[in-house]
N, C-alpha and C positions, 0 to 999 in steps of 0.2 A: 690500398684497396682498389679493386677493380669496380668497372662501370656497373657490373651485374652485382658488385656484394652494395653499392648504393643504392640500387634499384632496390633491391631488397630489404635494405634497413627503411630507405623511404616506406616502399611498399606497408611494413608491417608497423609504421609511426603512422599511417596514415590508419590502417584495421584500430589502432588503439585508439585513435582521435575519435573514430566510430564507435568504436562500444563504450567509450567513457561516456561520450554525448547519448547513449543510449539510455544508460544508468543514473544521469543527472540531468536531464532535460524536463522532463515531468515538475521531477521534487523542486527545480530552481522556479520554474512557471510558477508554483504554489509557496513560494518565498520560504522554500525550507532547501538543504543539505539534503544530499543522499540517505544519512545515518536518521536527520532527524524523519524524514518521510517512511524509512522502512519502519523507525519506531512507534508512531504514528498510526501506519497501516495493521502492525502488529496488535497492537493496542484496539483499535476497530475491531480484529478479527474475531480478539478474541470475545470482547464483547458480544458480538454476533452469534460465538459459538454457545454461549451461555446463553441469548435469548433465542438461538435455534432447541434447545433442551428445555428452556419454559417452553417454549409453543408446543412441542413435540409431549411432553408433559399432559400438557393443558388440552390439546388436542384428545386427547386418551380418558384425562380423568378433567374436568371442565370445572369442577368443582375447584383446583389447585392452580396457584400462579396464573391466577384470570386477570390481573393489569401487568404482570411482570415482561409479559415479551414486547408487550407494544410501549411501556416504560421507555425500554431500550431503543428499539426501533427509534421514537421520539428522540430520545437523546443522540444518538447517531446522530441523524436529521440537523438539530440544529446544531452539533457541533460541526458538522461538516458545512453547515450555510455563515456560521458566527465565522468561521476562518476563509471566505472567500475575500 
């Protein structure tokens, strides 16, 4: 190997050292894995998206799903405080 082809395997060990730490630095902070954090956030979303569709609902026709979005809201809330 030449000086320039280890410059550049360093080079490209050091870019990965960087995106790994990009990709796992958050979820380790919050005492989780990557896999478990994405599943996690996934899990929130979709939550969210379900009590975006009551409010939006509810919004419209007032009469339906009148504690359903802030239900969720709430439970977001403290699941996300019970895991700090």
């Amino acid at each position: 190997m030449t000086k320039l082809d280890l410059e550049d395997i360093n080079s490209a060990s050091s870019s990965i050292e960087k995106l790994y730490k990009l990709f796992t630095e958050h979820p380790r902070k919050n005492g989780m894995n990557y896999y478990q954090h994405m599943l996690r956030s996934l899990k929130f979303s979709l939550k969210m998206g379900i009590g975006s569709f009551y409010l939006l609902v509810h919004s419209i026709f007032p009469f339906i799903f009148e504690n359903n979005g802030s239900k969720i809201i709430i439970s977001l809330y403290q699941n996300i405080n019970n895991n700090k």
